[in-house]
Structure formats: C-alpha cells, structure tokens
C-alpha positions in Angstrom: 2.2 -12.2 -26.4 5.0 -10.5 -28.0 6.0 -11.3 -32.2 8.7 -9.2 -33.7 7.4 -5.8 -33.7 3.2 -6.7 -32.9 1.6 -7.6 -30.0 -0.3 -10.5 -31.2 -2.5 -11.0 -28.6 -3.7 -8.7 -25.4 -3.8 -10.2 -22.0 -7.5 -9.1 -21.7 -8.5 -11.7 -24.7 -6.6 -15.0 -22.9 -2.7 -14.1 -23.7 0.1 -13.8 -21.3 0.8 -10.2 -20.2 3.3 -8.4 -22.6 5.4 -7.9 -19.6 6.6 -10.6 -16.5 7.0 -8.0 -14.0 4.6 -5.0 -13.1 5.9 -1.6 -14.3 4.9 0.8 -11.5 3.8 4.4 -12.0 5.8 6.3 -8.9 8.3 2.9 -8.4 11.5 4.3 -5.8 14.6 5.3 -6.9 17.1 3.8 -4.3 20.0 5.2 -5.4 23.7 4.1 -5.1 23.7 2.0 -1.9 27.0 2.4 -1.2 27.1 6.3 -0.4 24.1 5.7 1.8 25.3 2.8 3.8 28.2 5.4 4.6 25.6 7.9 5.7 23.7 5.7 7.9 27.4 4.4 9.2 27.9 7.7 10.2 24.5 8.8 11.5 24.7 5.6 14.2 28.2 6.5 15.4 26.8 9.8 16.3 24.1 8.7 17.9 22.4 11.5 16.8 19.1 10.4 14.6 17.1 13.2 14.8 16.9 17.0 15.8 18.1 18.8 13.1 21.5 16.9 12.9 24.3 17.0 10.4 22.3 15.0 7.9 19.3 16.8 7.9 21.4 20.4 7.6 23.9 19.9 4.4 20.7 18.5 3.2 19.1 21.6 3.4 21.7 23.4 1.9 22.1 21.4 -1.0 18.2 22.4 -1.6 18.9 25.5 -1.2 21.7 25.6 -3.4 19.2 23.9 -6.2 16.6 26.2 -6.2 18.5 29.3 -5.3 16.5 30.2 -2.2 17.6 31.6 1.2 15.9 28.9 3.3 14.5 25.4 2.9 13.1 24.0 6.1 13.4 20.1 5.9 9.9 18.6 6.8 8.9 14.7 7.6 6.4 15.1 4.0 5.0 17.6 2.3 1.5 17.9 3.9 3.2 18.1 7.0 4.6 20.7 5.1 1.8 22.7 3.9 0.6 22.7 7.7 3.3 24.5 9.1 3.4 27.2 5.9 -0.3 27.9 6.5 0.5 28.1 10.5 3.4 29.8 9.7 1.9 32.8 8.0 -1.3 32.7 10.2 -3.4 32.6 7.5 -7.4 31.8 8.6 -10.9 31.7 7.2 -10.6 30.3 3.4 -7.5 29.4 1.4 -8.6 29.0 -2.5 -6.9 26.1 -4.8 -7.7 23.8 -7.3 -9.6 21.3 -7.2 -7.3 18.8 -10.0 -4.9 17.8 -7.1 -3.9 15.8 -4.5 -6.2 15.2 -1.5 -3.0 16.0 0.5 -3.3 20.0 -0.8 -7.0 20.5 0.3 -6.3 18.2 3.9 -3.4 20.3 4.7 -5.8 23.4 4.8 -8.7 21.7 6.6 -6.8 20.0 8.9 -5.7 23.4 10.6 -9.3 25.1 10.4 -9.7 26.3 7.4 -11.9 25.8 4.6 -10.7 24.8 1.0 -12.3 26.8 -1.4 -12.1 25.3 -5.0 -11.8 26.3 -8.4 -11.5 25.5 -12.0 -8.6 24.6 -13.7 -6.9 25.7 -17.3 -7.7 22.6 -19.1 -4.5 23.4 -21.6 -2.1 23.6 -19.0 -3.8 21.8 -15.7 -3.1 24.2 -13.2 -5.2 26.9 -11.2 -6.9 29.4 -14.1 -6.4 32.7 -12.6 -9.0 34.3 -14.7 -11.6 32.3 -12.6 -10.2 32.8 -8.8 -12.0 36.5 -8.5 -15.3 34.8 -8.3 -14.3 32.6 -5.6 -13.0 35.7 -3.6 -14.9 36.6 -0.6 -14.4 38.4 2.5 -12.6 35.4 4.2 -10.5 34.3 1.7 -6.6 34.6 3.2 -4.6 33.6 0.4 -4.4 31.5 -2.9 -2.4 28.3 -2.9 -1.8 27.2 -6.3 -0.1 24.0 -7.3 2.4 23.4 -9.9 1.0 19.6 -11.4 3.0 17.0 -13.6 6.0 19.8 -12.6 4.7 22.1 -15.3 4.7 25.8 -13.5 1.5 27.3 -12.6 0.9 30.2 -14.7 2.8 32.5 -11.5 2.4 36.2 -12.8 -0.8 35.5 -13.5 -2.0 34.3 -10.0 0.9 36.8 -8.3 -1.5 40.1 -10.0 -4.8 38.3 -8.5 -3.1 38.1 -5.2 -1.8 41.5 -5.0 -5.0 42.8 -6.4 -7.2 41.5 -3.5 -4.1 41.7 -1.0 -4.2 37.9 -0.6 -1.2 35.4 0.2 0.0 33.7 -2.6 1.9 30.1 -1.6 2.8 26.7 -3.7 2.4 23.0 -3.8 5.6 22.2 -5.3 5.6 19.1 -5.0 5.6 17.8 -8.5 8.1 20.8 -9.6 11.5 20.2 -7.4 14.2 20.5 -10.2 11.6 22.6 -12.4 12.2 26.2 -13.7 9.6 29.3 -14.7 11.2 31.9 -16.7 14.5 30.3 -16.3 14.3 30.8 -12.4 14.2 27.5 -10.0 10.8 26.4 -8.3 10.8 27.6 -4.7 11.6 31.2 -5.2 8.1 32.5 -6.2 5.5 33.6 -4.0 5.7 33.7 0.1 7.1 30.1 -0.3 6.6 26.7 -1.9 6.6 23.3 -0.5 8.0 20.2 -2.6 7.8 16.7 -1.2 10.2 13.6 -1.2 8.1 11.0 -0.7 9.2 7.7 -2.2 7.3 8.2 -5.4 9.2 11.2 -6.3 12.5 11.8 -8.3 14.2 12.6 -5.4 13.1 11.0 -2.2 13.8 11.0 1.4 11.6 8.1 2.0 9.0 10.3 3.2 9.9 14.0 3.6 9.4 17.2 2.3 10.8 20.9 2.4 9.4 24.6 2.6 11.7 27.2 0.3 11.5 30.9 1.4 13.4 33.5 0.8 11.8 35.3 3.9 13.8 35.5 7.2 11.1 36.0 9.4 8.7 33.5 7.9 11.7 30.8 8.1 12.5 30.9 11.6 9.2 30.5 12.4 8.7 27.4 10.3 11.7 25.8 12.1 9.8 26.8 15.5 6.9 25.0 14.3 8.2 22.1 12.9 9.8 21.9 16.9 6.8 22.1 18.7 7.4 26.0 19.1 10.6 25.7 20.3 13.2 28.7 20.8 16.4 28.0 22.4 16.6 24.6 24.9 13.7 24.8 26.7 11.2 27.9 26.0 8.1 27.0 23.9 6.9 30.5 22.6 4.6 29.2 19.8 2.0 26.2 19.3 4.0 23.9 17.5 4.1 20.1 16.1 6.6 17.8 15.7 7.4 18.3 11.8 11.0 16.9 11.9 13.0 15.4 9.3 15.2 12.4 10.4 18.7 11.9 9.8 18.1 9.1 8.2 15.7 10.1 6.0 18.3 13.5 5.1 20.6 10.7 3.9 18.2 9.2 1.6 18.1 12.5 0.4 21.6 13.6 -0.1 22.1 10.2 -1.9 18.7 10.9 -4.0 20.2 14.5 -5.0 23.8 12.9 -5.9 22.7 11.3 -8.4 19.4 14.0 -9.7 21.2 14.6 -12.9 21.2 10.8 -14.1 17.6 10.7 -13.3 16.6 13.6 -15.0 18.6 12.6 -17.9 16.8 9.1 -18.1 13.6 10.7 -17.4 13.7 12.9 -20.1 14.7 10.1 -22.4 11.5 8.1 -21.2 9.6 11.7 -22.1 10.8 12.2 -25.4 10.3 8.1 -26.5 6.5 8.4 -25.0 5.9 11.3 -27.5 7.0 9.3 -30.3 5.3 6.3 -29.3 2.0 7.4 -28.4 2.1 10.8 -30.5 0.3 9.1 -33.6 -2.2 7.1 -32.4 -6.3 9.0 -32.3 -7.4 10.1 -29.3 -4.4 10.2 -27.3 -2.7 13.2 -26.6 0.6 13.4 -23.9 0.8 16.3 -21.9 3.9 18.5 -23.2 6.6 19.8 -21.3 8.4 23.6 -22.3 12.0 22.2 -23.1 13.1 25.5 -23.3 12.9 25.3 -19.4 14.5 22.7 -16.4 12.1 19.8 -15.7 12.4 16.8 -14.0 10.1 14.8 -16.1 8.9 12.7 -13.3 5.6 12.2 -14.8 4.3 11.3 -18.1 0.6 11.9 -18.3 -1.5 11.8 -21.6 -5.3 12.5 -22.1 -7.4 9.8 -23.6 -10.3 11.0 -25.7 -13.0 8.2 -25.8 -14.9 9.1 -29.1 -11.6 9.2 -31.3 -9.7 6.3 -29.5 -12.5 4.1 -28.8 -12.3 3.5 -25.5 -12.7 5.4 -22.2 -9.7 6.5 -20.1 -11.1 3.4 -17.3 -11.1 0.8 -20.1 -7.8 1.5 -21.3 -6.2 1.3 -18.1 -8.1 -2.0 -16.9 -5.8 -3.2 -20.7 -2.7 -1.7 -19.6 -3.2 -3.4 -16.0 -3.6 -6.6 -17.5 -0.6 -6.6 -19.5 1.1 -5.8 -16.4 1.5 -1.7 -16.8 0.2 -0.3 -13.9 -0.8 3.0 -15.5 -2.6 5.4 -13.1 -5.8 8.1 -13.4 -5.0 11.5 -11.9 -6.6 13.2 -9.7 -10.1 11.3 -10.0 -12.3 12.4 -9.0 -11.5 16.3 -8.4 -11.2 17.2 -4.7 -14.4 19.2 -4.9 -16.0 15.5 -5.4 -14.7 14.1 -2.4 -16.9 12.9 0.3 -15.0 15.3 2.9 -15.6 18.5 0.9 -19.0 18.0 -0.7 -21.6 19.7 1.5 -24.8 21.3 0.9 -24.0 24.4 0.6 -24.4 25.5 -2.9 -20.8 27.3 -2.6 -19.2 24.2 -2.2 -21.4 22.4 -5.0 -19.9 24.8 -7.7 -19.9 23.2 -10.8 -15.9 23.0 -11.9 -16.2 22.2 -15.7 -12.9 22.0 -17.0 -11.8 20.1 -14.1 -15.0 17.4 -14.0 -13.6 17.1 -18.0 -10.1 15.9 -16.6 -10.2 14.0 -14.2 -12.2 11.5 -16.8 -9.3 11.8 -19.4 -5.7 11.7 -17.9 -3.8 8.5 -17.7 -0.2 8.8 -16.5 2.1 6.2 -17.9 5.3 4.2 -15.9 8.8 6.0 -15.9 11.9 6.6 -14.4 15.1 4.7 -14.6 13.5 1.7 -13.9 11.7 1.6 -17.4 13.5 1.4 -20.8 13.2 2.8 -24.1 11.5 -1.0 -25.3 9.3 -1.1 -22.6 7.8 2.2 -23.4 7.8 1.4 -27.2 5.8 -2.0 -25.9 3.6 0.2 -24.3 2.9 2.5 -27.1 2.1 -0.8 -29.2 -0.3 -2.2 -26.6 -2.3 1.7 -26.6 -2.0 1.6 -30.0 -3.6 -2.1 -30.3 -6.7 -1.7 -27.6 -7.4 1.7 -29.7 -7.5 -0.1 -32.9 -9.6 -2.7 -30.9 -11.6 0.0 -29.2 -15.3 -1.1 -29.5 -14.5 -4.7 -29.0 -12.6 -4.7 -25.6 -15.1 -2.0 -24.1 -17.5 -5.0 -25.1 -15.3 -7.6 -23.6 -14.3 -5.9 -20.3 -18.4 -5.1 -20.2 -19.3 -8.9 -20.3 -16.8 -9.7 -17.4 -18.5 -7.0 -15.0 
C-alpha cells in the first residue's frame, strides 16, 4: 500500500502489492508493429522464409555496420551460436570459462565433446580473472572463452596476453554486450570472434536468434557452412554441419528491434541512472556500475545485497520484491561449477571458486527497459529501502511461513 511518498505497508505483512501488474526482469521489446507487419508482408509474398533470404542478409549487415566487424553470421540463438564457433575453429580437449554465467556458455562446450574447465571470477568487475586462468591450464586446454556479463567488457588485454602466452584461442560470449564498447571499440571485434544473442529477453531481439562477429575470412565461411549442415554450393556437403539457421521472420524482428536500438538505449540508461539514485543510499546494497565513458546498452541492472549491513539475505529480499509484484531475479545461482551436470568427483572439477561461490549468494538484478518508468523504479527503491529498515523482522516472518 502506497501513501504519498511511503509504502505503508509490504505485501509480505497482509497489504496489497505496491504494484497491479508484475514488472518482469528480461520483459520483450516488440517494437513498432507497423514496420514489422511490412516485413512479414513482404517475407510471405516471396515465399521465401528461410535460407539465408533477404531478411536475414540486411540483417546481417546492419550488425555488422554496429559493431564494425567484417562478418556476422546470423544464428537461430546464441548457444547454437557458440556451437558452430567452437566447431568452426576445431577446437577440442578443454575450453576454460567462468563459472558466474549462463548454463548456455558451459553446454555449448559440452555438447560438442569438450570439457568446461572453470574458473574464478574478478569479484569487482564479474568477469573471468585472468590472473587465475594459468592454473587451470593444462595440456588439453584449446582456448579460453570469456564472457562479457551485465554488458560490462571482460578485462580483454588482459585474457588476450594469457592466450597468446600459452598459444590458446581466445573467443566471447557476447551476449549481454551487443551495443557495448571497450576502449571505445564495438563488442564483436576482439579475439577470434564473439557471439551475442537476441533472444527475447534482450535489448534487441529476434525472438530467438543470435550472431557470430569475425573479422576472419576463412573462419566466416566456414561458420555459414556449418550453420547449413556443411553445405558448399547446391548440393555438395564438404563438412559435418547442423542446421543453425536464422529465419526470415525472425531477421525481421531484428531489423525492427535495431530501428529503434537508440530509443532503448536511451530509456535504459535513464532506468540506470534513477536505480543509482534510488538504491545508492540505502546499507548493504551496492548496484553494479557501468564505465559511462564507454557505449552500453544498459540492459541489466544488477546490485549486490550484503546480508550483515542490510539485514536481510539476497533470497529474502527477493521473496519481498516478489510479493509486491517485482519479479527481481538472482544471477547466475548457483555457479556453473555447482551444477549437477559438471560436478564430478574428480578433485579438478571440485575446485573451490571463492569469489564466485561469494556472488552468486549476493546479486539481485532489478526490472528495466522501456517498459518500466522512472516512479516504478523510485517505488522500488522505497520498497528495498523499507524490508532493509525491516530486516530482522521479515527474515523472521518469511521464516515462520516455511
């Protein structure tokens, strides 16, 4: 319950929810209809819905006109995506990464063969520490795939010396990061090639899709082979391939998504900037800063909840949010390395990953996009604020009803 500028009452004490209608972490941006309607108008007069058609090629151009790379192979999503890379460059044995991300980064490798080696994570920035990859090094180890999470760059030079030190291959999950710069260069560019996605949940979407950026000739033609069940010309399969496709349809959603990337940027960066100055003040909460010096697409806003100054746990705070109808979201619980398909007993696998087990019990990542206004978010920084202040006595609450 909502009275001038307090929140009176919290839906996990018997009030209504401060909000009617769920706000959604990752909720779709559709777009302008119209545009689209006139792409799919055209896409069923040429009868031609898939197979690299018209759609699916200025689509790829416009990527690569974005990120200022030679060649971005449209995908159907992004581990899809990954697949192909790793096939592409015929990388085997073990591929190292961190353990703080999607299961999607580690499946890609394991689905193809190989084994996902983990390790620890820069608890500052969130990304793969490249102080701590040599010790996960052995004489399998292919390459290092590093992801670039919440959009914030990976620190690249660093991880670029480690790889050419051990002579390694050095690839991206890009998935959070289309739109994002490093060093005032586009995401895409660095290493053999990176891979963003476009699944609903993201900025841009293609209803599911995704795209590999290279700038190496060779490497691309192969990808489009692959992604064509090792196709070259008509006929003649020269490679093991898959059927990696984008759909014309799905280019369109794209193409409409990109038409409008700076208006979402724009309101996402708004949403950024009134998160930090409505959770900024408030103990034990810290939001995960962005470098405004560089291009970000501020798709996610993610803060850390430290449970002896606020009060309450990460879990407990969320299980509030949820009530009042903010679907807030942990990340990336709980660590890859913790997952039932890559726990083993091998003591290799068992390594203990610190700064990563320390995360994934702290981050909390709030709902944005256009979607959300500046006086939801300011509600939101009212309800955090309250169930801090009220710490001890929800945690005993939400304990009862267990």
């Amino acid at each position: 319950m909502i009275s001038g500028d307090t929140i009176d009452l919290l839906a996990v004490f018997g009030g209504a929810p401060a909000f009617t209608q769920p706000l959604h972490v990752g909720r779709p941006n559709v777009g302008a209809r119209q545009p689209f309607l006139e792409r799919v108008e055209s896409i069923l007069d040429s009868k031609r819905l898939t197979n690299n058609g018209p759609q699916v090629q200025s689509f790829e151009r416009r990527l690569e006109e974005i990120t200022g790379v030679r060649h971005c192979v449209a995908v159907c999503n992004a581990t899809v995506g990954l697949e192909i890379l790793i096939r592409g460059l015929g990388l085997s044995g073990e591929v190292i990464l961190p353990s703080f991300t999607f299961a999607a980064t580690a499946s890609a490798i394991a689905w193809v063969g190989l084994r996902p080696i983990f390790c620890d994570i820069d608890p500052a920035t969130h990304n793969l520490f490249p102080g701590g990859i040599e010790a996960a090094i052995s004489p399998r180890t292919t390459a290092i795939l590093g992801v670039h999470v919440w959009g914030r760059p990976c620190d690249i030079d660093g991880l670029r010396a480690v790889a050419r030190r051990h002579s390694l291959h050095l690839l991206f999950d890009a998935a959070h990061a289309f739109g994002c710069t490093y060093r005032g260069r586009p995401i895409g560019g660095f290493g053999e090639a990176e891979v963003f996605s476009f699944h609903a949940t993201k900025f841009a979407n293609t209803f599911e899709g995704g795209a590999i950026a290279t700038n190496d000739d060779d490497l691309a033609a192969r990808l489009r082979r692959t992604r064509n069940f090792g196709l070259q010309g008509a006929d003649q399969v020269v490679e093991v391939g898959t059927n990696g496709k984008m759909s014309e349809i799905a280019a369109a959603m794209g193409l409409t998504s990109l038409d409008d990337i700076d208006q979402t940027v724009a309101a996402n960066r708004s949403n950024y900037l009134e998160y930090l100055g409505a959770l900024s003040d408030i103990p034990g909460i810290s939001v995960a800063r962005h470098d405004l010096s560089e291009q970000c697409n501020f798709q996610y806003v993610v803060a850390e909840v430290d449970a002896p100054a606020a009060g309450l746990g990460r879990d407990d705070l969320i299980r509030v949010l949820q009530a009042e109808n903010v679907l807030a979201r942990r990340y990336f619980y709980p660590g890859c390395h913790q997952m039932d398909p890559y726990r083993s007993h091998s003591a290799r696998d068992q390594a203990s990953l610190p700064a990563t087990e320390w995360l994934v019990q702290r981050t909390v990542a709030f709902p944005t996009g256009p979607a959300v206004s500046a006086q939801d978010i300011r509600t939101i920084g009212r309800l955090v604020a309250l169930a801090v202040r009220h710490g001890p006595e929800i945690q005993a609450r939400l304990a009862g009803a267990e």
